[in-house]
C-alpha positions as a printed Julia matrix, in Angstrom:
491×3 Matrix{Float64}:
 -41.2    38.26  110.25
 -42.07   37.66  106.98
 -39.81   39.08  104.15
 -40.53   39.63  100.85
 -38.94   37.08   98.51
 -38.25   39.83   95.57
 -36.64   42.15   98.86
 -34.19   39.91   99.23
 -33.13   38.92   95.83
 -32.73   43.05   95.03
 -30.68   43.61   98.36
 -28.44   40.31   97.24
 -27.82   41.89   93.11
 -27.03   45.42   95.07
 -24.82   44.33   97.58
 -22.85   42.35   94.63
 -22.6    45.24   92.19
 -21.48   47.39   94.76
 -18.45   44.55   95.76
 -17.72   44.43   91.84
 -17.63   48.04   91.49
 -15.26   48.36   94.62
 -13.21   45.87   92.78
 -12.24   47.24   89.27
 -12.07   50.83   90.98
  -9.35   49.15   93.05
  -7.98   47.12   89.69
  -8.51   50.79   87.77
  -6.43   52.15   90.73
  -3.37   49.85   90.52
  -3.03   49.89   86.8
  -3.65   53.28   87.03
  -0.13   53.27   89.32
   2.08   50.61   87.32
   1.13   53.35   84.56
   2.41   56.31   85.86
   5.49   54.1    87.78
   6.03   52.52   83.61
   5.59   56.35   82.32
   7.7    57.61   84.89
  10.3    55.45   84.1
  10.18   55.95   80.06
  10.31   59.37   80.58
  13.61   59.35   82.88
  14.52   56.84   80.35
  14.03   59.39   78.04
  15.46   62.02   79.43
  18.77   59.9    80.47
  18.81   58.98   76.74
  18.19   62.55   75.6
  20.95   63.61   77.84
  23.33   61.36   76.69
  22.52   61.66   72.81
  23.61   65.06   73.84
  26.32   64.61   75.54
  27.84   62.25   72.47
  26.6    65.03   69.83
  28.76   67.58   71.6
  32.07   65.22   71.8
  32.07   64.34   68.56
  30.67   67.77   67.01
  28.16   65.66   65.12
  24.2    65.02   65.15
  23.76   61.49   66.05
  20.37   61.54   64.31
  19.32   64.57   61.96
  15.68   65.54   62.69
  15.88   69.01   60.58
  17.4    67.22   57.3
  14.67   67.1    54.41
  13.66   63.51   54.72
  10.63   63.95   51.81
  12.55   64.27   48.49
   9.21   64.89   46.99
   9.8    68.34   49.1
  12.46   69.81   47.08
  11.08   71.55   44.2
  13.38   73.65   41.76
  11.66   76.26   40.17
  13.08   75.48   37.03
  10.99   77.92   35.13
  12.28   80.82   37.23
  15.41   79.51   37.72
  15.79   79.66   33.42
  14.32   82.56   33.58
  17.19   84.41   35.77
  19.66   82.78   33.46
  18.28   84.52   30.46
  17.82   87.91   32.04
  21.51   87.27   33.66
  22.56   86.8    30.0
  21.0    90.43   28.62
  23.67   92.07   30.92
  26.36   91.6    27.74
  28.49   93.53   25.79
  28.32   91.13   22.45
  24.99   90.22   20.67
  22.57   87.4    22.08
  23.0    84.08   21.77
  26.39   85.29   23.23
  27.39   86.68   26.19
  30.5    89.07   27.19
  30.8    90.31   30.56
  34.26   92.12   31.53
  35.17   92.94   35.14
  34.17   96.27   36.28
  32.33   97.15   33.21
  29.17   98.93   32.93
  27.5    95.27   32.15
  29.4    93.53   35.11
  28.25   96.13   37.63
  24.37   95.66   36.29
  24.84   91.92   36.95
  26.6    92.0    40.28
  23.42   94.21   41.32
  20.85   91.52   40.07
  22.71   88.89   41.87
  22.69   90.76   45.31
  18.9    91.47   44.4
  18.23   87.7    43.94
  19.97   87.55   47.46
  18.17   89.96   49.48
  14.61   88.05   47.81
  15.52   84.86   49.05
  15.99   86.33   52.38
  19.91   86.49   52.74
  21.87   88.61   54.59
  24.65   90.75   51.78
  27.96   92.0    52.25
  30.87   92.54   49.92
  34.28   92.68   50.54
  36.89   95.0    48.93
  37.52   93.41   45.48
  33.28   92.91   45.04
  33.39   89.21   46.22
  29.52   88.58   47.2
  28.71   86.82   49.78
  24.73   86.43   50.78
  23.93   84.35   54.88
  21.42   81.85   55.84
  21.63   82.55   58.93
  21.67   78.65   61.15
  20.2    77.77   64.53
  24.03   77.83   65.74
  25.56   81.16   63.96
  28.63   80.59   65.77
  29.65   77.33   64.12
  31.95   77.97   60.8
  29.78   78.2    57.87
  29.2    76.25   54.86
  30.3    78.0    51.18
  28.84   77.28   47.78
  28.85   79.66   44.84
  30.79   80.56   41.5
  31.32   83.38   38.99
  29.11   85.18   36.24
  31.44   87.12   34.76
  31.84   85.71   30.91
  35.3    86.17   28.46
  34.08   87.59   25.15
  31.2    85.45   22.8
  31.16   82.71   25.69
  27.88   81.27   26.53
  25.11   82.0    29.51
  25.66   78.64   31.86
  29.66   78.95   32.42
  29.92   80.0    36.24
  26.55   81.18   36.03
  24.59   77.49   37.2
  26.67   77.8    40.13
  25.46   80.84   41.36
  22.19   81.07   40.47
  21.82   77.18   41.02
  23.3    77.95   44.77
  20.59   81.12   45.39
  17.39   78.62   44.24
  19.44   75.5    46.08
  18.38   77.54   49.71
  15.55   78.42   48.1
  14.43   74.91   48.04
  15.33   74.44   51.05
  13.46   77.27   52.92
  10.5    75.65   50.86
  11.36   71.92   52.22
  11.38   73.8    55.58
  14.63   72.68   56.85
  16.59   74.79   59.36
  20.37   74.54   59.22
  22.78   74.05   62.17
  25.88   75.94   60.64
  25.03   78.92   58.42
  24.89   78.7    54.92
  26.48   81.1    52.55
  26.48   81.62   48.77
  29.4    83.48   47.01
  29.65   85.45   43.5
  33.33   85.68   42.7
  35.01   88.35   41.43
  36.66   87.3    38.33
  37.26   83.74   37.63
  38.06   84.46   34.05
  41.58   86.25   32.95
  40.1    88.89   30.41
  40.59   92.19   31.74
  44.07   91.87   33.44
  45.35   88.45   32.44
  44.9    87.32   36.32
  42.38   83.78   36.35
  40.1    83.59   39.44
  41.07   87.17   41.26
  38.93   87.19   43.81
  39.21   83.46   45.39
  43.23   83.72   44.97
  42.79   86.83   47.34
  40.61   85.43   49.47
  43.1    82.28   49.88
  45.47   84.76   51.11
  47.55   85.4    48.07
  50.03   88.16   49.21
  52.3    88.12   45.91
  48.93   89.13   43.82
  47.72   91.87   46.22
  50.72   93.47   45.62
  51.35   92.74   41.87
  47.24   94.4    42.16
  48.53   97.82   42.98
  50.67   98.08   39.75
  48.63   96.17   37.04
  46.98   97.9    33.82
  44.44   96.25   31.98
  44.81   96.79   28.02
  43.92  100.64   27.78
  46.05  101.1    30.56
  43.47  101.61   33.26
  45.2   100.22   36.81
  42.93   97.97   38.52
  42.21  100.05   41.37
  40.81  103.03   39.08
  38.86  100.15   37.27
  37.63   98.85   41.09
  36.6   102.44   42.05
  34.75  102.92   38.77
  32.52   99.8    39.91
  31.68  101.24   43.25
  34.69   99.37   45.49
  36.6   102.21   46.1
  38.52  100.31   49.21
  40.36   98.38   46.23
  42.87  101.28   46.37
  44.02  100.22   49.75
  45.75   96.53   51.62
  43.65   94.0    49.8
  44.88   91.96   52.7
  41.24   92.81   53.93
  39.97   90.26   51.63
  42.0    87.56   52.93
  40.2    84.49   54.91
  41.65   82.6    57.65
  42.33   78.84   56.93
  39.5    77.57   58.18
  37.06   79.8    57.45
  34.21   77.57   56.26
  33.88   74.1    57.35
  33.15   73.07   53.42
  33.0    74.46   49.87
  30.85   73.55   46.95
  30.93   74.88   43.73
  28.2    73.34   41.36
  29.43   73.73   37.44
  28.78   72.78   33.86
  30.83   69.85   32.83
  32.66   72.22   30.25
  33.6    68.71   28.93
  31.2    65.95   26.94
  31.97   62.68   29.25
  28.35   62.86   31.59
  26.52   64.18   28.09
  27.75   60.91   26.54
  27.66   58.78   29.02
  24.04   59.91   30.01
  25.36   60.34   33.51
  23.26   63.05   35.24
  25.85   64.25   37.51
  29.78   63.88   38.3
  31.45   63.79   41.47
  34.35   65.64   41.21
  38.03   64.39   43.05
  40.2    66.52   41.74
  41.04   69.58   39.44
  44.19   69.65   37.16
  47.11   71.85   38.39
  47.7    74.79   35.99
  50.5    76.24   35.57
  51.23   79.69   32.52
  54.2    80.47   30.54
  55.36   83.46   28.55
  57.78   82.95   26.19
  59.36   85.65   23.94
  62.2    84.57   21.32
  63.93   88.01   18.89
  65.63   88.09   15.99
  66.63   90.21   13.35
  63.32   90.81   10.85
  64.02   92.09    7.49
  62.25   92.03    4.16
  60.64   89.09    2.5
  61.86   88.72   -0.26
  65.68   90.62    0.05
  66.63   88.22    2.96
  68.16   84.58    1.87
  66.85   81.72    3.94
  70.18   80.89    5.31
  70.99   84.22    6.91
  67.42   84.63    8.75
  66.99   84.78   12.03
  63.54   84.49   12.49
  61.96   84.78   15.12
  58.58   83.07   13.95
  59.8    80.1    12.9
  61.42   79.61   16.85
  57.98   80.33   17.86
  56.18   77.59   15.85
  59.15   75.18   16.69
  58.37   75.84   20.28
  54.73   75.48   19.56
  55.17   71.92   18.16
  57.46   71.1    20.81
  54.64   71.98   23.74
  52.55   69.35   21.91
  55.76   66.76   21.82
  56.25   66.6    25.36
  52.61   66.25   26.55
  52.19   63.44   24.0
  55.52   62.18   25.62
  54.28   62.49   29.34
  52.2    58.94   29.06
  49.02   60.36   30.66
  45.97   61.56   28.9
  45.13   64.15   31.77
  48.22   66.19   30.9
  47.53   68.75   28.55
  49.08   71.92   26.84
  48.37   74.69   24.84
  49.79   77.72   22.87
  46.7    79.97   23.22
  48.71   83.01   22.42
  51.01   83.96   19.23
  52.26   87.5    18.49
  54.42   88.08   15.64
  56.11   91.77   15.31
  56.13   93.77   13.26
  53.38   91.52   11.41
  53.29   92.49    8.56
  52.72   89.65    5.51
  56.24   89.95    3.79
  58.18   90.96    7.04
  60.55   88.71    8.53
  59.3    88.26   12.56
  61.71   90.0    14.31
  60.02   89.25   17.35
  57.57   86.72   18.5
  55.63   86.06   21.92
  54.01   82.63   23.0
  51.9    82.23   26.08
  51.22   78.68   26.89
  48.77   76.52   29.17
  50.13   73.51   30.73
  47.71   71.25   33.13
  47.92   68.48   34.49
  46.4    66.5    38.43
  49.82   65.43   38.83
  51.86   68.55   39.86
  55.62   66.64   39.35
  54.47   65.49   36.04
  52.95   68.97   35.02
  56.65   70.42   36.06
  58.69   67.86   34.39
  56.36   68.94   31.09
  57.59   72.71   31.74
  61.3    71.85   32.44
  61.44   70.12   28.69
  59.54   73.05   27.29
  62.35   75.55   29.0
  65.09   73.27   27.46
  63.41   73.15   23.45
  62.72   76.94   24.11
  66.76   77.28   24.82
  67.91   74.71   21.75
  65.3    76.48   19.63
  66.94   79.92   20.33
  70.72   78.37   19.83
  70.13   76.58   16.74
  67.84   79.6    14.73
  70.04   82.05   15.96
  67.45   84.03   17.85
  68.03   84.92   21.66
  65.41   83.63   23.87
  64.48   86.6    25.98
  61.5    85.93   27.85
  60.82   82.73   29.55
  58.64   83.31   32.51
  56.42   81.11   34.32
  53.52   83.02   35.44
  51.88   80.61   37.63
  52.47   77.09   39.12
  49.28   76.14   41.04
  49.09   72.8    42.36
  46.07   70.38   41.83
  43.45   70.46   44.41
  41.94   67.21   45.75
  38.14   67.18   47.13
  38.01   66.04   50.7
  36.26   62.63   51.1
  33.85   63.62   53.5
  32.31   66.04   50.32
  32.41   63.47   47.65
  30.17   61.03   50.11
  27.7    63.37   50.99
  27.67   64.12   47.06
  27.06   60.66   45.99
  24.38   60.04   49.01
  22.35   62.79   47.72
  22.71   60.94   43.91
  21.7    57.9    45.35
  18.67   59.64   47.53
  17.65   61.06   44.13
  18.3    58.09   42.31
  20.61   60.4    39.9
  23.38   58.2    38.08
  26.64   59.42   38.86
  30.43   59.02   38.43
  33.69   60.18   40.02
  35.56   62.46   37.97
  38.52   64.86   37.69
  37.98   68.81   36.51
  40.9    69.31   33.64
  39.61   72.99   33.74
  40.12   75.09   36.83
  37.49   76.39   39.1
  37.43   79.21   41.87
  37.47   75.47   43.59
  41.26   74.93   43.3
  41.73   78.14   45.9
  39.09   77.31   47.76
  40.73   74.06   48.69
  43.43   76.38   50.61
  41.04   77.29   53.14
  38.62   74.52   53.49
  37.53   71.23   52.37
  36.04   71.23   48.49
  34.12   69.61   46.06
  32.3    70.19   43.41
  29.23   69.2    41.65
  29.55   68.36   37.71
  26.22   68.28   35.31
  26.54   67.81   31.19
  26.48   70.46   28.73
  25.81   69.82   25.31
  28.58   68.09   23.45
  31.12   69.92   26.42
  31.14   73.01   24.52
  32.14   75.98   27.01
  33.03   79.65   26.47
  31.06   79.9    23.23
  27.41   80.85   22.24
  26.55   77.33   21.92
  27.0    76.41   25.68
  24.12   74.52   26.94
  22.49   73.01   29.92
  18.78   71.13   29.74
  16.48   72.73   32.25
  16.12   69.04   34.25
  20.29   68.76   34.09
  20.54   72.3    35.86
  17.1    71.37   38.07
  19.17   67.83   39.33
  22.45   69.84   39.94
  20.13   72.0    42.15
  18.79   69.32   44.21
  22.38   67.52   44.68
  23.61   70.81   45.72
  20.49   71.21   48.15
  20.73   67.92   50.15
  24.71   67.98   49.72
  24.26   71.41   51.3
  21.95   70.06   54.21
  24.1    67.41   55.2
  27.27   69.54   55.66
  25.28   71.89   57.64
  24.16   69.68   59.85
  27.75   68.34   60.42
């Protein structure tokens, strides 16, 4: 038989393609297998880790990595222009003249500004309830709602001719702080809420931060509530009803939270002091917040006229008062510490008139101080000057009452560091510091851990017209108080 050379040589290349084919099909096929044997594995690997990431995040109660916590600072905008913006407007809701501002609880003005606070709420998509006293509290509702929430917030009402920032920052600062959030799309794990006190300042009824003493559970002022009188003798529960809380007539132990309420609070504030303004320190870190404590003092004597009564038979009663006075400033001086302070804010004479011997005069005086034995110590001498005072100008001492005796609050730890991480995130300068004024904070601290968030004002100056915060100060407050907000929620 004769085959054709060019026959075979075609059969040969066939046969061999077909035995190379049959041989990466069967390579194909066994990589193919150590694939899906290698991707099974990962993915039990996977899952076994998954499980046990799990398992340790619900032991300890904490994320072991945080995929929801903004991780692109270039994310969080502040919208500083509407955020300055709400500030002004807030600051047309005033009974004195612009540049200053005078807001008085219950008022006609107060009421206008508690309703464009719960407006700026219900925008930003938060859920609005108040309780008896007109504490407002606004939800973010978080992917576990049972968890106990996180708190920030502050106050907006103003003591008369103060300025537009006091208070105010920290709640419109903690509205636009979830704000930028929402925008930087993160979801939090515990809820988020932001609070609007009810009077932080002691105007109307002499009482300093009303509604966060309540809600620490302060029995001995829910009662003393039922039988104060403000200056025209309007009680505080006629004054509550005329502002729409007409529950205020009842047990104010409504208002009262349980210890443990919130799993953090954070109050971002003006300085109110010029240390970060000098310094050109963007933001402080705040440890601790003096204890205050108040003290009336009321010495009489006999009066008389001017110019009929010698100088050896007086008994006045204004010269014991400016004694005392002097002797406040004495034993601070004495106390070796620069953070204790005091002050004679208040100084009645009666009957006051220019050539009338005082036959009475009244003294109401601010004592502070982070060290609570030291503050005490401070009041004990004052008590003993008030009673040699009295014995030596021949005036009885009638009145020596200590109003209040708070005790300092310390932040907890765990506050400060997430604090400082967000400065150092932001690459904001920072410094620990103490609060020698006192916040809604310093109740706060009775029902949860606290800190709080300084930023400078111009030259310090508080409750006048002249209180200032730059746009960017107020814009990096924001931010701290965003990611220092995002952390605890995720905690």
């Amino acid at each position: 038989m004769i085959i054709d050379n060019c026959a075979v040589s075609t059969i040969t290349v066939s046969r061999t393609q077909k035995m190379m084919a049959l041989r990466f099909s069967i390579f194909i096929f066994i990589i193919s297998l150590c694939f899906i044997f290698d991707f099974q594995a990962i993915s039990a690997q996977r899952d076994e880790e998954d499980i046990t990431i799990k398992t340790m995040e619900d032991f300890s109660g904490y994320p072991i990595h945080e995929p929801n916590y903004p991780n692109s600072l270039s994310s969080l905008s502040v919208n500083s222009e509407s955020l300055q913006k709400q500030i002004d407007e807030l600051a047309t809701f005033s009974d004195s003249p612009a540049p200053s501002v005078t807001r008085i609880l219950y008022s006609e003005k107060d009421v206008l500004a508690r309703r464009y606070i719960k407006n700026l709420m219900e925008l930003s998509g938060l859920s609005v309830r108040e309780d008896a006293v007109g504490n407002i509290f606004g939800r973010w509702n978080g992917y576990e709602p049972e968890l106990t929430p996180v708190l920030t917030g502050s106050h907006v009402d103003a003591i008369p001719y103060s300025g537009k920032y006091d208070g105010v920052v920290g709640v419109l600062g903690a509205i636009e702080a979830i704000n930028v959030l929402k925008r930087s799309d993160f979801k939090p794990k515990r809820s988020l809420d932001v609070i609007m006190f009810t009077s932080e300042e002691p105007t109307r009824f002499g009482i300093s931060c009303l509604g966060s003493r309540l809600l620490a559970g302060s029995v001995q002022l829910a009662e003393l509530l039922k039988k104060t009188v403000d200056g025209q003798n309007i009680s505080f529960s006629d004054a509550a009803k005329s502002a729409g809380y007409e529950n205020a007539k009842g047990d104010l132990s409504e208002v009262f939270l349980k210890k443990g309420s919130y799993s953090a609070f954070v109050e971002l504030h003006i300085e109110q002091g010029p240390i970060l303004e000098k310094e050109g320190t963007s933001i402080g870190v705040v440890t601790a917040i003096a204890a205050p404590a108040s003290i009336k003092v009321t010495f009489e004597g006999k009066g008389g006229h001017a110019g009929a009564a010698l100088m050896p038979e007086r008994n006045d009663a204004g010269l014991a008062a400016a004694e005392l006075a002097l002797a406040v400033e004495k034993h601070v001086l004495e106390s070796g510490s620069i953070d204790t302070v005091g002050t004679v804010g208040i100084l009645k004479l009666h009957p006051g008139a220019i050539n009338s011997i005082p036959s009475m005069a009244h003294l109401e005086i601010d004592t502070r101080d982070i060290d609570e034995s030291r503050r005490n110590l401070v009041i004990e001498k004052i008590h003993q000057s008030a009673l040699a005072i009295a014995k030596k100008r021949k005036v009885i001492l009638s009145e020596f009452e200590i109003v209040n005796q708070d005790p300092p609050a310390l932040s907890d730890e765990s506050i400060t560091k997430a604090t400082e991480l967000a400065c150092q995130q932001l690459n904001l300068t920072h410094k620990r510091m103490i609060s020698r004024a006192y916040h809604d904070s310093l109740f706060m601290a009775r029902i949860s851990p606290m800190g709080m968030i300084f930023i400078p004002c111009y030259k310090g100056y508080s409750h006048k017209p002249e209180e200032f915060s730059s746009v960017d100060d107020i814009a990096n407050g924001v931010k701290v108080l965003a990611l220092t907000l995002a952390k605890l929620s995720l905690s």
